[in-house]
DSSP file (Angstrom, degrees, kcal/mol; ACC not computed):
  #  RESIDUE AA STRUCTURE BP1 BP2  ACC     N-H-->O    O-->H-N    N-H-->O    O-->H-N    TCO  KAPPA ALPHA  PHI   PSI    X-CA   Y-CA   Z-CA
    1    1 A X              0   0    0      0, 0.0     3,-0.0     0, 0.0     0, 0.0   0.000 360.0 360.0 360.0 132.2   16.2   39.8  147.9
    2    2 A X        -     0   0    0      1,-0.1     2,-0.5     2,-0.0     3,-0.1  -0.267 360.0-112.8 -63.1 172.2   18.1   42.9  146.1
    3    3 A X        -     0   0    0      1,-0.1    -1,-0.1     3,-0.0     3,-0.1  -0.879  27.7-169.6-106.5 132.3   19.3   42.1  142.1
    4    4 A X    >   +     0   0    0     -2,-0.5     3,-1.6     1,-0.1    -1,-0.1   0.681  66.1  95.7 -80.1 -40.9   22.8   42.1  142.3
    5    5 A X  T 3  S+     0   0    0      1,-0.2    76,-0.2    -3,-0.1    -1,-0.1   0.563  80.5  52.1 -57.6 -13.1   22.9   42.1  138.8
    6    6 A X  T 3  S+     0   0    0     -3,-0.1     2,-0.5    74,-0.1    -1,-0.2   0.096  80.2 126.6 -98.0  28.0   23.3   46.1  138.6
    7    7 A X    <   -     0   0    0     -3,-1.6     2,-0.4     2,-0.0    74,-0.2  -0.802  47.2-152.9 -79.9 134.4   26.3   46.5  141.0
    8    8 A X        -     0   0    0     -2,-0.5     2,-0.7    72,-0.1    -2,-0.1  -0.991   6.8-161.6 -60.2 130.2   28.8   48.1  140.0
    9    9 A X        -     0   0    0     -2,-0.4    24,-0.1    24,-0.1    -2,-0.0  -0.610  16.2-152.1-110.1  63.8   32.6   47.3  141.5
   10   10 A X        -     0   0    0     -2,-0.7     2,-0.4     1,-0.1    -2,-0.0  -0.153  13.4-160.1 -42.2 134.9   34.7   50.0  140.7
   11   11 A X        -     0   0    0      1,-0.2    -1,-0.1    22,-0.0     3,-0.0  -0.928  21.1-165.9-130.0 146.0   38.4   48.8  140.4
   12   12 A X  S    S+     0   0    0     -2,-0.4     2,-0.2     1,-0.1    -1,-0.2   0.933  70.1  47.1 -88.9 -30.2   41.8   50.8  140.6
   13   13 A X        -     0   0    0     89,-0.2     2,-0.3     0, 0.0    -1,-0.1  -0.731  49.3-167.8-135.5 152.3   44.2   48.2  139.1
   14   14 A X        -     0   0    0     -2,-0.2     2,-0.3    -3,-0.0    88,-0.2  -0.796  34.3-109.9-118.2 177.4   44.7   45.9  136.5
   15   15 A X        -     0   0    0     86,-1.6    86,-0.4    -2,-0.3     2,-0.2  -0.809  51.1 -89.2 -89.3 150.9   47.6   43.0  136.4
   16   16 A X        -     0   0    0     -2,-0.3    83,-0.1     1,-0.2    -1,-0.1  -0.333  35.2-131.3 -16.1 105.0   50.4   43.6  133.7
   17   17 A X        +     0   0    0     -2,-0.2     2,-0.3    81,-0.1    -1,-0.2  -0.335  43.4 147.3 -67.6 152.2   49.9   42.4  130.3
   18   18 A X        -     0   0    0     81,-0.3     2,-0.5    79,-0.1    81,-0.4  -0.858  56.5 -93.0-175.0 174.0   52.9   40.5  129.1
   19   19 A X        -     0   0    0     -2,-0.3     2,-0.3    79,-0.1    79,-0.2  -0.765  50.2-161.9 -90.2 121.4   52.6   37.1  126.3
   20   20 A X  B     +A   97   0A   0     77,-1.7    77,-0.8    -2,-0.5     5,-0.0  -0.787  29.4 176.1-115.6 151.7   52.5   34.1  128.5
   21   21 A X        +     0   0    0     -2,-0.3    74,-0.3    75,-0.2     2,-0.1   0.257  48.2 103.5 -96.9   5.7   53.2   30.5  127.7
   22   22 A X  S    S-     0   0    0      2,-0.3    -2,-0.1     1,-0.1    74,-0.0  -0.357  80.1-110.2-117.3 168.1   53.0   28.7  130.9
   23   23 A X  S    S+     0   0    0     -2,-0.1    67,-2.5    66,-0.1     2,-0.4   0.821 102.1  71.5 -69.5 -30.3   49.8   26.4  132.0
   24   24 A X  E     +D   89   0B   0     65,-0.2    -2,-0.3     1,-0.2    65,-0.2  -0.527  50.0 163.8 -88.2 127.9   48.6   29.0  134.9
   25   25 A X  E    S+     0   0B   0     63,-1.2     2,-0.3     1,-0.5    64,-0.2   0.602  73.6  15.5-127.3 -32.5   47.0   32.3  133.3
   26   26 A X  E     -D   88   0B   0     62,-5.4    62,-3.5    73,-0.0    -1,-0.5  -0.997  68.7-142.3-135.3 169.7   45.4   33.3  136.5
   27   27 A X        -     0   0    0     -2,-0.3    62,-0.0    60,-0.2    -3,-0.0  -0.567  39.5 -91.9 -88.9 161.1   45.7   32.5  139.8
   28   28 A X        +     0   0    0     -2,-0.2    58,-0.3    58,-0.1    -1,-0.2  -0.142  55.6 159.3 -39.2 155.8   42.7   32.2  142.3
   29   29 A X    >   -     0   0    0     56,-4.3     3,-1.5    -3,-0.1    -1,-0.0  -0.366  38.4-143.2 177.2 124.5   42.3   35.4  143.8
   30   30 A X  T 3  S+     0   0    0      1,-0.3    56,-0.1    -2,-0.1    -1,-0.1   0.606  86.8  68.7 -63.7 -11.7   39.0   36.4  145.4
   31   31 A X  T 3   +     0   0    0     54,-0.2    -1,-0.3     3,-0.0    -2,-0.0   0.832  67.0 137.3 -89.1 -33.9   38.9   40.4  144.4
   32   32 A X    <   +     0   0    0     -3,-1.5    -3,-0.1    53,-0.2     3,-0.1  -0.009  27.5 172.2 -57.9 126.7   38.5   39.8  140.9
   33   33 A X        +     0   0    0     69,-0.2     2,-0.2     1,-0.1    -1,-0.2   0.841  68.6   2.4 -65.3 -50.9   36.0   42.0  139.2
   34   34 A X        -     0   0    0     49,-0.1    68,-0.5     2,-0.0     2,-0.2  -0.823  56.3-166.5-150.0 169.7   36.7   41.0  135.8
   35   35 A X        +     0   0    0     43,-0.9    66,-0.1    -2,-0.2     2,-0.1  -0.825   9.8 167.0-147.9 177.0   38.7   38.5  133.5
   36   36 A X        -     0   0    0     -2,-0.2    64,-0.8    40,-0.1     2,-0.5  -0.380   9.1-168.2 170.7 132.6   39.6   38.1  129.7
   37   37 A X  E     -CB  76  99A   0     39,-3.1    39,-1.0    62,-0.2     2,-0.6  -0.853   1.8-167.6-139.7 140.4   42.0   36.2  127.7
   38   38 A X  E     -CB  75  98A   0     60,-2.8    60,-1.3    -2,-0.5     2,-0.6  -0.581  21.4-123.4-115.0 140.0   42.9   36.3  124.4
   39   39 A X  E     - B   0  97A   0     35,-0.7    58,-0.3    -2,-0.6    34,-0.1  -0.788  21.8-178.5 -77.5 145.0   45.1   33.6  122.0
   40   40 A X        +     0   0    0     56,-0.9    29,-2.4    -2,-0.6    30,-0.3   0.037  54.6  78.0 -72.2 -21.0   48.2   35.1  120.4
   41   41 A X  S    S-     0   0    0     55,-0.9    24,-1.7    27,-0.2    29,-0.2   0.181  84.9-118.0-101.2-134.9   49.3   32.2  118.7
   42   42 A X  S    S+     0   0    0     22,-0.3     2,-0.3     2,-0.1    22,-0.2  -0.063  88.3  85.2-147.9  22.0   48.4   30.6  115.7
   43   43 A X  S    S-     0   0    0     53,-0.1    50,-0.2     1,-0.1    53,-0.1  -0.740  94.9 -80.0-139.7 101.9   47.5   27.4  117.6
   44   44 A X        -     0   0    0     -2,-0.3     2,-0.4     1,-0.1    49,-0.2   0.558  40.5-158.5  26.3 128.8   44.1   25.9  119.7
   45   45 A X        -     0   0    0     47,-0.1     2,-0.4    50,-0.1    17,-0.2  -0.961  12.7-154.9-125.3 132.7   44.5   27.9  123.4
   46   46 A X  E     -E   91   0B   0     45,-1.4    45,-2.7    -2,-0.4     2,-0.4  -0.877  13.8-158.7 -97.3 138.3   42.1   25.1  125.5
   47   47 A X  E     -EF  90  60B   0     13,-2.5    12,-4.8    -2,-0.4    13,-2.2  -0.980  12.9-174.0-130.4 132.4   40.9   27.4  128.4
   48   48 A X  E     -E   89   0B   0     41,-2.0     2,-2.9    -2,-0.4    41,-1.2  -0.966  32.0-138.0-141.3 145.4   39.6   25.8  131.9
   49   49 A X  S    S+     0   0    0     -2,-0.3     2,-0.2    39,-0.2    39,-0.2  -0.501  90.9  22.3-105.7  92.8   38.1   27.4  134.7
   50   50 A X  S    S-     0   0    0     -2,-2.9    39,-0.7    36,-0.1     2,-0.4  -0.869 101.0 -51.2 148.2-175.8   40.3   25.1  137.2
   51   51 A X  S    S+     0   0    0     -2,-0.2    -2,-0.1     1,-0.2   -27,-0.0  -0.536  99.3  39.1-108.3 177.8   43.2   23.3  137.0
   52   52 A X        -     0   0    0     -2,-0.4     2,-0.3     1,-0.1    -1,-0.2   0.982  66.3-170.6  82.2  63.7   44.7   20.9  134.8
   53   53 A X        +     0   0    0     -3,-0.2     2,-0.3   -30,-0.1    37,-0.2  -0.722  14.6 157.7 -88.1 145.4   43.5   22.2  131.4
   54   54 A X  B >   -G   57   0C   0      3,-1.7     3,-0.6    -2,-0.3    37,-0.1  -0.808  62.7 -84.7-149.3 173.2   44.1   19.8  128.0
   55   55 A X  T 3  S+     0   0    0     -2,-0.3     3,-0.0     1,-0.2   -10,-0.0   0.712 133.8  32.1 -47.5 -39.3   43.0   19.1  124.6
   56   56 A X  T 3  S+     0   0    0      1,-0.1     2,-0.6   -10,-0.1    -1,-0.2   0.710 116.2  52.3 -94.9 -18.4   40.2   16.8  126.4
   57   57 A X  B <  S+G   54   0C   0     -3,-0.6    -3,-1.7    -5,-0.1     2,-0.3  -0.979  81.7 125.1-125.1 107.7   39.5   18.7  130.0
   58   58 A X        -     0   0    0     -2,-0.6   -10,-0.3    -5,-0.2     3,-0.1  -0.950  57.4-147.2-154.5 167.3   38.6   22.3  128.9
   59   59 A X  S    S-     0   0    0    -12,-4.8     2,-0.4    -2,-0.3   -11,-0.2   0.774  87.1 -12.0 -92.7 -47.9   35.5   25.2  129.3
   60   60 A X  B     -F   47   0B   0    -13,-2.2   -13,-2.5    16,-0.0    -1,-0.3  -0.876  67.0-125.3-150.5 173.1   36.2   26.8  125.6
   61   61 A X        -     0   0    0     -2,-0.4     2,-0.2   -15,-0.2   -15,-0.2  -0.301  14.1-136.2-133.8  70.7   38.5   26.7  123.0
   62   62 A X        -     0   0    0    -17,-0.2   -19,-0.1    12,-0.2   -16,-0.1  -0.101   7.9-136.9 -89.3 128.2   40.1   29.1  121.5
   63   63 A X        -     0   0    0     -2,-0.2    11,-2.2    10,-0.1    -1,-0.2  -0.031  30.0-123.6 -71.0 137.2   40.8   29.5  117.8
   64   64 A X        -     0   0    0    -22,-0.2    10,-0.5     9,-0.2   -22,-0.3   0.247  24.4-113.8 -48.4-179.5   44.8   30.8  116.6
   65   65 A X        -     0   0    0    -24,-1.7    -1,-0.1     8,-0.2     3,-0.1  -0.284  25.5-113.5-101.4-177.4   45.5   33.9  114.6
   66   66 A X  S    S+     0   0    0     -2,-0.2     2,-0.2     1,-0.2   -24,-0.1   0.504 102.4  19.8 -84.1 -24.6   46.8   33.5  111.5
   67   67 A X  S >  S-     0   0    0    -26,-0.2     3,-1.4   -27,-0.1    -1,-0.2  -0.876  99.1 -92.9-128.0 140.6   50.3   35.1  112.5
   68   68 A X  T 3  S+     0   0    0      1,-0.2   -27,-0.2    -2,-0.2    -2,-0.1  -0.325 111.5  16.4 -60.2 170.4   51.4   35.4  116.0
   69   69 A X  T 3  S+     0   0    0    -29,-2.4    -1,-0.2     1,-0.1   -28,-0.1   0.711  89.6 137.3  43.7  27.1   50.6   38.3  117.6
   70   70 A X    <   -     0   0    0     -3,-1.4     2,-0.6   -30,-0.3    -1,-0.1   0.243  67.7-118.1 -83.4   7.9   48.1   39.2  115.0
   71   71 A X  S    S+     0   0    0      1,-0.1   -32,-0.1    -4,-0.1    -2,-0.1  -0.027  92.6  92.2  80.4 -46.1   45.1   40.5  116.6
   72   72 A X        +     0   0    0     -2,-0.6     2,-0.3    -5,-0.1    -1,-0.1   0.543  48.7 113.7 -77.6  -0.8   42.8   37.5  115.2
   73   73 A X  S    S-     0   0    0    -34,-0.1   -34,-0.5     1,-0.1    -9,-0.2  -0.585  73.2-114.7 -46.4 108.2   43.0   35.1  117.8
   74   74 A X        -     0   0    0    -11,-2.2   -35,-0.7   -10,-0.5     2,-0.5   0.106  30.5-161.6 -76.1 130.2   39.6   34.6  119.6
   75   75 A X  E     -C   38   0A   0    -37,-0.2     2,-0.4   -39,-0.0   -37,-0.2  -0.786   9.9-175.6-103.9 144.9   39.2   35.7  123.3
   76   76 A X  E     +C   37   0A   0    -39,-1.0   -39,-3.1    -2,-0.5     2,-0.3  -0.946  25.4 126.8-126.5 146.1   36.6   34.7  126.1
   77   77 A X        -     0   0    0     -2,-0.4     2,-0.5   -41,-0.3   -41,-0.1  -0.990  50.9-102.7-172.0-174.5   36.4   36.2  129.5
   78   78 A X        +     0   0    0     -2,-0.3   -43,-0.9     1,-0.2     3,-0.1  -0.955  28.1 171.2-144.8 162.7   33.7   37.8  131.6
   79   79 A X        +     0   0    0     -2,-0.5    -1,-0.2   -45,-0.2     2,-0.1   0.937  65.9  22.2 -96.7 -37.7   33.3   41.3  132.3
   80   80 A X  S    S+     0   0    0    -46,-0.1    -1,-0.1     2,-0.1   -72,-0.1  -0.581 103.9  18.9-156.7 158.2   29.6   41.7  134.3
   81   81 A X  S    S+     0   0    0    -74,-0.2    -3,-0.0   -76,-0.2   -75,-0.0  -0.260 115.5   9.6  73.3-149.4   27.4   39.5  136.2
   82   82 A X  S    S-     0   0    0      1,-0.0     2,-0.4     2,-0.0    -2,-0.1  -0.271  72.1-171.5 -42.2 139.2   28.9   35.9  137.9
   83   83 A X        -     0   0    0    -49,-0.1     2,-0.8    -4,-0.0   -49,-0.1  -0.882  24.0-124.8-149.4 140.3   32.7   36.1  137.4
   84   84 A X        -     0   0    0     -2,-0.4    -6,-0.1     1,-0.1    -2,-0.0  -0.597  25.9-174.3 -91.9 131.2   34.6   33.1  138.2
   85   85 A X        +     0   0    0     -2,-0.8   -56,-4.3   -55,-0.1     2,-0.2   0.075  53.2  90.6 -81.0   8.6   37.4   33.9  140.9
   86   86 A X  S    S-     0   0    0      1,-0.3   -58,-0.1   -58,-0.3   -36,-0.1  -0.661  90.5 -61.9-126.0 169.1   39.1   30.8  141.1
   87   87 A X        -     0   0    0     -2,-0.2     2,-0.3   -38,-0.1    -1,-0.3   0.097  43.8-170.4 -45.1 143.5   42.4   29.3  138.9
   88   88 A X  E     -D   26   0B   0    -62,-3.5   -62,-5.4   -39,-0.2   -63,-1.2  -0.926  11.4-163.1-147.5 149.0   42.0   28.9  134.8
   89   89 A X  E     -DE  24  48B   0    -41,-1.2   -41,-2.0   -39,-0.7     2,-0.5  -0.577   7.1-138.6-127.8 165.3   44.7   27.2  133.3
   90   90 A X  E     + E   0  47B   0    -67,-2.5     2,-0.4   -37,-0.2   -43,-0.2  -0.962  19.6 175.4-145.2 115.9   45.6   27.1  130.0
   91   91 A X  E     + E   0  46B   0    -45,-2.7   -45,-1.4    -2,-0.5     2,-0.3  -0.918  23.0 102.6-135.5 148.5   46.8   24.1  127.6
   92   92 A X  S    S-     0   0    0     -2,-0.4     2,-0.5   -47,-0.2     3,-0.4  -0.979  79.4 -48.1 167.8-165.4   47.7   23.5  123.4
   93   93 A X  S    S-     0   0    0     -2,-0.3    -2,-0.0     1,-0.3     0, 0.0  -0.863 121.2 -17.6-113.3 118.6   50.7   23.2  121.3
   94   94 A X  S    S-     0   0    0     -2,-0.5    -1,-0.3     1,-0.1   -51,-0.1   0.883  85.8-150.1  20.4  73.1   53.1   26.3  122.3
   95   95 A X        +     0   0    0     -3,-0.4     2,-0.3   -74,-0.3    -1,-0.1  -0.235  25.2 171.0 -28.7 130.4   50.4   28.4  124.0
   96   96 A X        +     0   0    0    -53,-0.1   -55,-0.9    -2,-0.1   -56,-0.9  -0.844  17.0 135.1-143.1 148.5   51.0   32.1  123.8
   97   97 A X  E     -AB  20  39A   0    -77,-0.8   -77,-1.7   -58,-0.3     2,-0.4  -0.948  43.8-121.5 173.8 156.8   48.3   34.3  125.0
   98   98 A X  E     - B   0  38A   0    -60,-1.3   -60,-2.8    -2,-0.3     2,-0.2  -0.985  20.9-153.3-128.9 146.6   47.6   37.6  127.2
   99   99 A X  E     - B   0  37A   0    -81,-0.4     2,-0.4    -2,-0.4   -81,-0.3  -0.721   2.9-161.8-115.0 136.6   45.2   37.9  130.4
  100  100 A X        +     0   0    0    -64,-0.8     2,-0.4    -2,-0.2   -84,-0.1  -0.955  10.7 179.7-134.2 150.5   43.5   40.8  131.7
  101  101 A X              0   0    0    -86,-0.4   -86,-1.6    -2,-0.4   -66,-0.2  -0.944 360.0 360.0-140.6 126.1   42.4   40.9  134.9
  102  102 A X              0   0    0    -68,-0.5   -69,-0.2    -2,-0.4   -89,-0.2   0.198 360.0 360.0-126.0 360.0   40.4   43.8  137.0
């Protein structure tokens, strides 16, 4: 069996940043190469890779800035290797965050 693990997937496009608040931050979508999402706010972002994310149900958790929109707000995604292709949802007290997705 080949290793997979040195494929490279070139991709032409990425989705449109913009500052999101809403539960969905991506949708399934079977093409994805790559993911990452970063808090913006200054408040817990609970990240789950599915739906229905809360304070209780989540994969990681991700620590506020200090200011919105301040750059210090911790991000997780993956870039290389597995990436999961299916909905991640997004829950906390006035979520803001940005997605990128390849």
């Amino acid at each position: 069996m080949a290793d997979t693990r040195a494929i490279i997937a070139p991709k032409g496009s990425a989705n449109t940043p913009a500052v999101a608040s809403d539960a969905t931050a991506l949708a399934a979508n079977a093409a994805r190469g790559a993911w990452q999402i970063q808090n913006v706010g200054t408040n817990p972002l609970f990240v789950r890779l599915g739906s229905g994310a809360s304070d209780t149900v989540f994969h990681a958790v991700l620590k506020g800035g200090t200011g919105a929109k301040d750059g210090l707000g911790a991000s997780w995604g993956q870039e290389n290797g597995v990436v999961y292709t299916g909905i991640i949802t997004v829950a906390g007290t006035t979520p803001s965050y940005v997605v990128m997705e390849l």
